[in-house]
N, C-alpha and C positions, 0 to 999 in steps of 0.2 A: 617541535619547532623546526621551520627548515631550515636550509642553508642563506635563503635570503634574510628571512630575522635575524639569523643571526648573524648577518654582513651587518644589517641596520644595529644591531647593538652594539656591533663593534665600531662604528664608525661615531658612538657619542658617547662609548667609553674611550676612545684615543683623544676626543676632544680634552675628555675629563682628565686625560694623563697628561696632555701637554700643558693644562692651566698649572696643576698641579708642579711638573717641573719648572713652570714661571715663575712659582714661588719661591720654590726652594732656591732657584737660583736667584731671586732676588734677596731673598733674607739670608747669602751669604756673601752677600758683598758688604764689608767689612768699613764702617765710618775711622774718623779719628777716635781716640782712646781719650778719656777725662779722667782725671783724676782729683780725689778730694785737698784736704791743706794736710791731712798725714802723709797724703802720698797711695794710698789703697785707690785704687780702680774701681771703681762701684759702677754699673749699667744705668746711663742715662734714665731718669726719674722723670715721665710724660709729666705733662702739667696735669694741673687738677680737675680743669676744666675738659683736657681730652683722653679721652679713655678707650684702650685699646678694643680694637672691635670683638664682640662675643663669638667663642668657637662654639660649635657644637660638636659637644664631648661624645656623641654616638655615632659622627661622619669619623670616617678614616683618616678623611683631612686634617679636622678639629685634632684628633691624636696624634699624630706628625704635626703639626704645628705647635701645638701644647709643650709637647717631646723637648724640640727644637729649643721652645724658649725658656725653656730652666735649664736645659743643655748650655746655652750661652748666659745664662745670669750668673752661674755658678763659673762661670770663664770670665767675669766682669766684660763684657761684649755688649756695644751699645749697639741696640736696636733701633732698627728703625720702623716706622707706621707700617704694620702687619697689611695685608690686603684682608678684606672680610671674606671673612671664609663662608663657601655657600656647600651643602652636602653633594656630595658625586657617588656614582650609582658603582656597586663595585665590579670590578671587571671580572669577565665570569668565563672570560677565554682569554689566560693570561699568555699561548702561545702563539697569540696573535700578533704582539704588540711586544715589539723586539726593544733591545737595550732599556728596559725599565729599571733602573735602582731601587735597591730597597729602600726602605724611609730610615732603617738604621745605622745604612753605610753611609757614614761620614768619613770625606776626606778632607786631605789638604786643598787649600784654594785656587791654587794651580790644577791640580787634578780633574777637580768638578770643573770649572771654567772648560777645562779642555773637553772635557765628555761631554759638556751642556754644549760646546758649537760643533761636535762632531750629530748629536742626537738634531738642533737646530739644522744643520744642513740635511739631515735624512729627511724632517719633517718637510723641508722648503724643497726637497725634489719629487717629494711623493704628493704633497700636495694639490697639484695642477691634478691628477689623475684622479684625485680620491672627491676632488671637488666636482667632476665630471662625471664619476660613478653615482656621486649623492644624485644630484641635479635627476639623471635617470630614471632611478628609482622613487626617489622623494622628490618631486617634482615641485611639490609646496613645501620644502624642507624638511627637517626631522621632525617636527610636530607630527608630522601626517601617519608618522609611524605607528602613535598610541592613541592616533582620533578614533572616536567612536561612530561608527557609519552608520548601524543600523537603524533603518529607519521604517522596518514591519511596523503595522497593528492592526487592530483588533478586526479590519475590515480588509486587509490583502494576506497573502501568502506568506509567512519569512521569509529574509532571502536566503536561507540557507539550505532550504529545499530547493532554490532556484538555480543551486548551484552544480558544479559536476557535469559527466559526459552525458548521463541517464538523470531527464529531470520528471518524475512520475506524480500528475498533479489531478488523479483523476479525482481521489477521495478531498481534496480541494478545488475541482474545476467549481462548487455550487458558488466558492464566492472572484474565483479567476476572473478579471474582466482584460480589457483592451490594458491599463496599466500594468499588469501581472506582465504580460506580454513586451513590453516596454522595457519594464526591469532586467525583464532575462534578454531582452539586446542590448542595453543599455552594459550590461555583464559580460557578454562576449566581446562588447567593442572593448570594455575595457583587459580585457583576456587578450586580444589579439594586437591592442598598442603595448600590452606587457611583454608581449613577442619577440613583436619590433621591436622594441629598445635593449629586450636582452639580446637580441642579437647583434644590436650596434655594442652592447658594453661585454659583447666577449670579443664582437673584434677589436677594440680597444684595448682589450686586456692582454688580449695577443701582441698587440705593438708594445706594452712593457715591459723591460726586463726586470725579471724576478727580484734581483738583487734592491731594484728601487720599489716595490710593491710590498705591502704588506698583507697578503694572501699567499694561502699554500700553490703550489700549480694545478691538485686536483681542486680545491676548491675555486680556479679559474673556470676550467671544463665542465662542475656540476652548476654553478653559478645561473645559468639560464634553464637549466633541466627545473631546477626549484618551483619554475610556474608552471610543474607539469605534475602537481597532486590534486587528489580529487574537488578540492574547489577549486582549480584556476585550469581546469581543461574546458576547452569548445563544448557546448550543446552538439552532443549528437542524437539524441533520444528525446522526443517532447511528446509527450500523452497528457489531450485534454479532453478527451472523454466527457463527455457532458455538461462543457463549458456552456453554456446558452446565450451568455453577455456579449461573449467578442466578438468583433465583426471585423472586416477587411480591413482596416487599417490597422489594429493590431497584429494582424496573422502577415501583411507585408512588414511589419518593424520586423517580425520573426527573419522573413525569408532575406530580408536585405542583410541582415546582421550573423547571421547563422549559415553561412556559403557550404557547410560540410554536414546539415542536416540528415541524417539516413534515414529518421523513419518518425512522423508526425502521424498522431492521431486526433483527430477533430470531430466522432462522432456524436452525434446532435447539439451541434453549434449550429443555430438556424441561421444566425443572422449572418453566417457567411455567404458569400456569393463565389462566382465565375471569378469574378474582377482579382480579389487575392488567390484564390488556386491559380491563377495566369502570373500571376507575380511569384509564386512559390516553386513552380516548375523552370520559371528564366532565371530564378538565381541561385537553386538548389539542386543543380546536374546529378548529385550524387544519393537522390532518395532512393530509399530500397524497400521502405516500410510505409504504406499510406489506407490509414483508416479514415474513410468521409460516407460513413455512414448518415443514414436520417440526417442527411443536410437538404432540406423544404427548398435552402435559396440558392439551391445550385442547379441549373438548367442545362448545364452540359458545355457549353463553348469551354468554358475555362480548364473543366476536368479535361476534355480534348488538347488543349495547350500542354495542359500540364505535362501527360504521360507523350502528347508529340518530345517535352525533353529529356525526361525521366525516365522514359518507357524503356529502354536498355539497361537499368537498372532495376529496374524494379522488379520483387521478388514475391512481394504480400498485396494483394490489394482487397479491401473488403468496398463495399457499394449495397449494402443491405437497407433495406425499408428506403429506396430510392424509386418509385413508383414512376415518376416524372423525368426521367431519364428515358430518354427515345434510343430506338434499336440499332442508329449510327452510331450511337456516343459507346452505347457498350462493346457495337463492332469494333468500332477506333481502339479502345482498350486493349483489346485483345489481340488485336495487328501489332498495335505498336510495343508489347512486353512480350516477349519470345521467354524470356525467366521466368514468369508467374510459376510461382510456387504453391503458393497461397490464395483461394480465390472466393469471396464471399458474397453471395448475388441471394441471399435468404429473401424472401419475401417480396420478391423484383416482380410482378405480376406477367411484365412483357418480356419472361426470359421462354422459351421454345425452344424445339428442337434445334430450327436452324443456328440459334445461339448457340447453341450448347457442339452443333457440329461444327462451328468456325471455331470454338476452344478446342476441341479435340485437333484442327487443323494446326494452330498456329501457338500452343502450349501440352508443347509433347512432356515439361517434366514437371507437370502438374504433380503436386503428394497431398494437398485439402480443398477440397470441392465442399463448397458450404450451401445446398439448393433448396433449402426447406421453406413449405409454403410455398412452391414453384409449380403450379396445378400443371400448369403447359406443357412440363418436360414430360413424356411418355418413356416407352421401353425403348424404341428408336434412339433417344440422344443418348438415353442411357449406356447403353449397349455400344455407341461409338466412341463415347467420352472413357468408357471401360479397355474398350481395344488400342488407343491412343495413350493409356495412361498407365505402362506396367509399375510406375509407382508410385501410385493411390494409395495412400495411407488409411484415409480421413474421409469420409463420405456420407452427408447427413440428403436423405430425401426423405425426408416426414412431409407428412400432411396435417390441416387439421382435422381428428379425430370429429366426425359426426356431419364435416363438411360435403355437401355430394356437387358432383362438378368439376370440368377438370378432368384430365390423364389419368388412369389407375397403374401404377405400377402393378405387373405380372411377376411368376418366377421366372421370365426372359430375363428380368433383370439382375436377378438374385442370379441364377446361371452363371450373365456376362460377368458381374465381380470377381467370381468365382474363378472365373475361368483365366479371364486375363489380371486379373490383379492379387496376387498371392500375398503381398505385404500389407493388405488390408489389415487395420487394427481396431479402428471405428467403423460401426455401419450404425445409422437409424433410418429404419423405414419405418415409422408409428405414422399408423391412420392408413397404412396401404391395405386394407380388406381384401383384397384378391390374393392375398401368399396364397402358398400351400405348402403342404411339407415340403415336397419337390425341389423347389426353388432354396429353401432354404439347406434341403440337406446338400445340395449341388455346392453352394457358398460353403458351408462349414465343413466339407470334406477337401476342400484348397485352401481355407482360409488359417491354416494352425496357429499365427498369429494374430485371433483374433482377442480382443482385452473386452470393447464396449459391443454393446449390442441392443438395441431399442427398437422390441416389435410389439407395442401398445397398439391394442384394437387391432391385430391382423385375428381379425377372429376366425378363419380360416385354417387355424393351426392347430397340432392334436400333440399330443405326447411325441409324435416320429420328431417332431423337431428339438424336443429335448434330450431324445435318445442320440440326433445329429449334434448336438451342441456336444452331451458329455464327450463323443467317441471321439469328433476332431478338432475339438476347439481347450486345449489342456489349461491354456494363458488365460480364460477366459474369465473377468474380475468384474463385469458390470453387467446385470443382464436385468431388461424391463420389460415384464411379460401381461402386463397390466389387461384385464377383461379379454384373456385370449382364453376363453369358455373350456375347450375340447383339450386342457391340459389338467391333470389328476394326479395325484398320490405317485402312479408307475411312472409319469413322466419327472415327478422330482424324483425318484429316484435313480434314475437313468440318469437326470444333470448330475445328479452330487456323484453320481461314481468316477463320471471328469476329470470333474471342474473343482477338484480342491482348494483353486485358493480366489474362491468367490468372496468377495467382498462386500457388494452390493446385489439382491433380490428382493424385486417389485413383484409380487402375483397375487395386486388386489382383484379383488370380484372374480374369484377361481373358484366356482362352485364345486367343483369336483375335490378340492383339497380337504381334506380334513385332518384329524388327529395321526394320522395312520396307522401301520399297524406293523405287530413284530411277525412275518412271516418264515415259514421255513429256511427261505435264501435271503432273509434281513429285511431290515428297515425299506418301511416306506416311507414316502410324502417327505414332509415337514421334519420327522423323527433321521431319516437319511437325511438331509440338509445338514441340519445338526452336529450329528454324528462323522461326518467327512467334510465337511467346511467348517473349522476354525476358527478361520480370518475373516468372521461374518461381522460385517458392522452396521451394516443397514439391513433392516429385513421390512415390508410393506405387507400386510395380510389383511387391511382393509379390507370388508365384506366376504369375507371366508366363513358364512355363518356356522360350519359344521366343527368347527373349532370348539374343544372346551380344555380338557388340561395336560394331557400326557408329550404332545408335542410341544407344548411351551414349558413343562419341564424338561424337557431333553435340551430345547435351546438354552435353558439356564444354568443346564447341567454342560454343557461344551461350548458353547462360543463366550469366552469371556472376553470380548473384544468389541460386544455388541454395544454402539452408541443412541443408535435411534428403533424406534420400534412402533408401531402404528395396529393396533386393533381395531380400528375403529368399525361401526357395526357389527363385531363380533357377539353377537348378544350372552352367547353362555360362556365365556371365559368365565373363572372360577378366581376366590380371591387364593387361595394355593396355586397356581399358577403363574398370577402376578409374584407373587410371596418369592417364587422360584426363582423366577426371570430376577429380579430385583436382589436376590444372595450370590445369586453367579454371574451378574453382570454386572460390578461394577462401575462400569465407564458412565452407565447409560445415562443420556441428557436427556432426552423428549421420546415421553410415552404420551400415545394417544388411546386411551379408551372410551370413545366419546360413542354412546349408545350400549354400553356394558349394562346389561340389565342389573347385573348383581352387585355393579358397583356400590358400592356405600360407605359410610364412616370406615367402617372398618377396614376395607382397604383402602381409603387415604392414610388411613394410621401405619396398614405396612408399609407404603408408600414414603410418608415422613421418616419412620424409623430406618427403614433399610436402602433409600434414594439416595447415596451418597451422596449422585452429581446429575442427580435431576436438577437441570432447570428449565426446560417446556413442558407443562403438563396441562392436557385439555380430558377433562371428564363431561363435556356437551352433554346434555340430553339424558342426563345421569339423573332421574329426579328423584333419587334414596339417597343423594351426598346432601349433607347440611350443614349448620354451623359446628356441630362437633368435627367433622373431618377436615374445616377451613382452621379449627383451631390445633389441631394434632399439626398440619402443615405451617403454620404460622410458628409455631414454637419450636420445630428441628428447622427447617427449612426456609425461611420470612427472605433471609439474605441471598439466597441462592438465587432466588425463581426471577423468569427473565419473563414467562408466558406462564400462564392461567385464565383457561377456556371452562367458564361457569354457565354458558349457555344453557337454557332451559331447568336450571338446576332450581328447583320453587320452593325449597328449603331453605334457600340461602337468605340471611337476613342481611341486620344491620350489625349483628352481634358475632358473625362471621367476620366482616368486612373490618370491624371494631379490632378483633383481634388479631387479624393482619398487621393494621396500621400499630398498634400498639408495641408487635414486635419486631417490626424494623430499625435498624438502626443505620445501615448502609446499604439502601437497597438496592435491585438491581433492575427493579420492576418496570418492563418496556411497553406490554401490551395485559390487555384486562379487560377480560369478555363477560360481561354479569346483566348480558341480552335476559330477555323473559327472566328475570326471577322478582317477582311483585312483589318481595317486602323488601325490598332493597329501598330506600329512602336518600332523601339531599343531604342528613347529615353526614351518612358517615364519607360522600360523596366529596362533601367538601374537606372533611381529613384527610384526604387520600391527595389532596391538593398542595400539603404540608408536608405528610409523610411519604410524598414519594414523587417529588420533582421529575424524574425522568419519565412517565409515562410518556407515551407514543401513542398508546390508543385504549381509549374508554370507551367500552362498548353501551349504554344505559339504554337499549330501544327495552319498551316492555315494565319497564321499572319507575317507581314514582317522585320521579327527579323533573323539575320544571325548566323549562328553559329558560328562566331568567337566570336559574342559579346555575346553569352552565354558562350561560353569556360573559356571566360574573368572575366566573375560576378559570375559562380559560385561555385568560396571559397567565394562569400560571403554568402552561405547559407552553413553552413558547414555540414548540416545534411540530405542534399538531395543529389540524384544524377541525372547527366546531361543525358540526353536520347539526340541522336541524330539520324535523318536520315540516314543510311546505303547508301554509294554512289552508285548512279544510282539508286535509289527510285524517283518514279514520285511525283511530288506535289501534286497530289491529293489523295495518299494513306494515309491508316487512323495509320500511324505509329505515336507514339506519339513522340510529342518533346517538349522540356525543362525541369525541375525541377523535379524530384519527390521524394517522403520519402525514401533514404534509409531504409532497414532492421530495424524497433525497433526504427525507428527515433524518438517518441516521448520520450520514457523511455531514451534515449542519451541526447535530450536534456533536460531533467528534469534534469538526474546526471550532465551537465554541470552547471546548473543553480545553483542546488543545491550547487554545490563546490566551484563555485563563490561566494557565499552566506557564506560558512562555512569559505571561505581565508577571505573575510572580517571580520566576527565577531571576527577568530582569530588575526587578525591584530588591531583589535581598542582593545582586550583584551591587548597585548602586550604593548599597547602605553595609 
């Protein structure tokens, strides 16, 4: 509770104390004395008709008054008509609330008289002030205090995520519209008339002297600090990341209402324009942070306005998949932010050297250059944006893999990194086919702080490059080597002599790897990895055919740290192998063995038994698993599994599929691939529509499930959509059919869950 609540409590338990003294000083003002024909004083006897008003015996009041009046019957003291007693809340900061008597100190009636107009004049000089403090704060009285405001459902945001310096609405933007937007100004205004007024009622407070106030002095000084906890601070953070609804007059309620915004993100919000970025730049001088990614209805004037104000502040700016963006607007960018720190121009088509040499000009303390999918940019920008940038952190120039067209980056470029940017920590160049070791060993002999590193498809690369990684790159925790042919068994063992604290290795389609072997000076390949990387938790060996069991027991015999793991096309992997991997790896979530020829029952049963914390597993193209293995994993494992890939698997029936749904009870089940397996049928189809509400995606192309009776089932997944065969498509085309994730389907259903979740709490609150 803050300091302001608890002003507000205080000021309708002093109410409650001064009624309270009203009484008391009324029922001791003393009538004439009656007396009977003996002469004994007996306490006036109400009529029969009027009866004193009822206390209630569980208020504090009701007990003092009660007290009172067998105190005075027992003194023959005639009473007079009690006031009705109503309950009052008890005071719960009784050092607030000065000269209170207890309810048991009775005195003589001189006494109390005097105390009661010495307590009536404190009240009647404190009054004006305290009447002036309420008004402030409670603007529509003390009711407002315990009104109930929220007015979330099931179709906007709470506002209690809307609240705070940092408001993070990405996993929310699918249902954020222009209202969302409204709310959170409609929130600062009222944040910033809180302001205002505490700061007229601390200088008020200041004009009182203590003696007539009924507040400490430091709680005078914290009194206005109280609107400065995590709900009642200004919006400086707003991420709406994939908001698609809002359009410009929302995002102006933001900028008008929000004067101290630092850093908005709006990536893929189409329907914004020019017209609001020109309105967010004139009333938000102080952004530093601006993502306007994938905005289709932004043409450039406005983002020009904008950073003409902002541009001195600004520190981040991303512009990625902005294709329609002309070479002025990005020059203007670039002039007008001398800070850019951060700069993301990903898939810009019209970025070129001479771009890239006006940033080297006029953002000398550039640290992340985001250029991928930039075909334009050659070794020339490279090379100058490297000389201009000693500290370049972050540095992505991929291509796409297979794409021909376009710049090729050389080892010029891998050199310039090298050469001028030592604090390199990320680099991807995947899809640059022209490496060579050269370039590369040039880069990893400057770069010692290298962590990421992504050379997918430089198929020009051989072992020297991994012998240059182990010797200069010691930090080195991410490395994706993916279809670089010319690397073998000696080149992993040259990395792992490094690079001990590898985390992550991609070296699918590495023909030359195999099992390896124990030689005279040690461990090769995969068996080194193993053995000198520990803190391996992703490992990729897709299509590594020469694979069968001794280096995946080594992996399951030391890295127990490993969570993901992908065989796929491995044909000879052995079910001891799996066996291995699966007792020394506990952690591990998602195996792929999809094309495991040997797969079958029997290793889905080790699988079941020994997958503690399996829950992705795809066996594709397995066609020796059948309903006995979907029953071994149904019976350990039913609640886990998140993903099950049965693709091609032509054992699988409906007595599989049966014993799935039979054994759930709380499942977790999101996607579900039972593509090609022909005896798969609509019934157990439609169980699966019962027992397992959350699906996301049902794969049925291949299987003897009709379109009507998916037409049928599904609203009962409401967050996917129904793929069907276009008529006159032959049966055997690879067109998919059944289920799959709508758009964002998982952040949809998290905000359904979530607001099922928020209507209950508020429901058991109410009751």
């Amino acid at each position: 509770m803050t300091l302001l609540d608890e002003y507000r409590r205080s000021i309708q338990t002093r109410a409650a104390a001064r009624s309270n003294q009203e009484q008391r000083r009324r029922s001791r003002q003393l009538t004439p004395l009656t007396g009977s024909e003996s002469g004994r004083r007996t306490p006036e006897t109400p009529p029969n008709d009027e009866k004193l008003p009822e206390l209630n015996p569980k208020s504090s009041a009701g007990r003092r008054n009660a007290r009172k009046l067998r105190l005075r019957a027992t003194n023959n003291v005639k009473l007079q008509e009690l006031p009705v007693s109503r309950p009052t809340k008890t005071i719960e900061n009784p050092e607030l609330v000065r000269d209170t008597k207890s309810p048991d100190d009775i005195s003589s009636n001189q006494d109390d008289s005097a105390s009661s107009r010495q307590r009536s004049s404190h009240q009647q000089s404190a009054k004006p002030a305290l009447d002036q403090i309420a008004q402030l704060i409670l603007p529509n009285g003390p009711e407002q205090a315990t009104s109930n405001t929220s007015g979330s459902t099931m179709t906007d945001v709470p506002l209690q995520l809307l609240q705070g310096a940092r408001v993070d609405l990405r996993r929310w933007s699918v249902i954020v519209s222009d209202r969302t937007l409204r709310r959170i100004a409609a929130h600062n205004h009222r944040i910033s008339s809180a302001n205002r007024k505490a700061q007229k009622l601390q200088g008020l407070l200041a004009g009182q002297r203590q003696s007539s106030f009924l507040l400490r002095a430091e709680d005078v000084d914290d009194l206005s600090s109280s609107y400065l906890d995590a709900r009642n601070q200004t919006t400086e953070s707003l991420l709406l990341t994939g908001a698609e609804t809002i359009t410009d007059a929302g995002l102006a309620s933001i900028a008008l209402a929000v004067p101290k915004l630092k850093e908005l993100a709006i990536a893929g919000a189409v329907r914004v324009t020019d017209a609001s970025l020109r309105v967010v730049g004139e009333y938000c001088p102080s952004l530093e942070r601006l993502d306007v990614s994938a905005l289709s209805g932004m043409r450039g004037a406005g983002l020009a306005a904008l950073v003409d104000h902002c541009g001195a502040s600004l520190t981040h700016l991303s512009l990625a998949d902005c294709p329609q963006l002309g070479d002025w607007v990005l020059r203007r960018c670039l002039y007008a932010c001398p800070k850019l720190t951060h700069l993301n121009l990903s898939r810009c088509p019209q970025v070129g050297d001479a771009l890239i040499e006006t940033l080297a000009a006029q953002c000398p303390l550039l640290r992340k250059l985001e250029l991928s999918g930039c075909l334009q940019v050659s070794d020339r920008g490279v090379v100058r944006i490297a000389r201009s940038s000693p500290n370049l952190e972050y540095v992505a120039l991929d291509r796409p893999i297979g794409v021909r067209g376009g710049e090729q980056l050389t080892d010029l470029s891998c050199s310039a990194l090298g050469e001028y940017c030592p604090s390199l920590r990320f680099v991807s160049l995947a899809g640059n086919s022209a490496l060579t070791d050269a370039g590369v060993q040039w880069m990893a002999s400057r770069c010692a702080q290298l962590t990421r590193l992504d050379l997918t498809g430089a198929i020009g690369l051989t072992d020297a490059t991994c012998a240059a990684l182990g010797a200069g790159c010691p930090e080195l925790r991410v490395l994706r080597i993916n279809g670089v042919k010319g690397i073998s068994d000696v080149g992993l063992r040259l990395l792992a002599a490094g690079c001990a604290k590898l985390e992550l290795l991609h070296a699918a389609n590495l023909y030359l790897v195999s099992d390896g072997s124990n030689r005279d000076f040690g461990l090769e390949g995969l068996r080194a990895i193993a053995s000198r990387c520990p803190e391996l938790q992703d490992l990729n060996l897709s299509g590594c055919f020469q694979l069968q069991e001794r280096a995946l027991v080594a992996i399951g015999a030391s890295c127990p740290a490993l969570r993901r793991l992908s065989l796929q096309a491995c044909p000879d992997v052995t079910i001891a192998a799996v066996t291995a991997v699966l007792k020394g790896c506990k952690k591990l979530t998602r195996l792929d063995i999809s094309g495991v020829r040997r797969c079958d029952d029997r290793m889905l049963r080790a699988i079941a038994k020994y997958g503690a914390a399996i829950t992705q597993l795809a066996v594709a193209g397995c066609d020796r698993v059948g309903d006995a293995g979907l029953r071994y994993l149904a019976g350990a494992r039913a609640d886990q599994l998140e993903l099950l890939d049965f693709t091609g698997c032509r054992l699988v029936s409906d007595a599989g599929i049966n014993a799935l749904c039979d054994a759930f009870q709380r499942p977790k089940l999101a996607h579900l691939v039972l593509a090609d397996c022909p005896l798969v049928t609509q019934d157990p189809i439609a169980r699966l529509a019962f027992a397992c509400p959350q699906l996301l995606t049902l794969s049925v192309h291949g299987c003897r499930v009709s379109a009507r009776v998916l037409q049928s089932l599904s609203s009962s997944w409401p967050f996917g959509e129904l793929h069907l065969p276009p008529s006159g498509t032959q049966a055997g085309s690879n067109t998919p059919v059944g289920i799959f994730p709508a758009p964002r389907a998982k952040d949809r259903r998290f905000v359904a869950e979530f607001c099922t979740l928020w209507a209950a709490a508020a429901t058991i609150q109410v009751f």
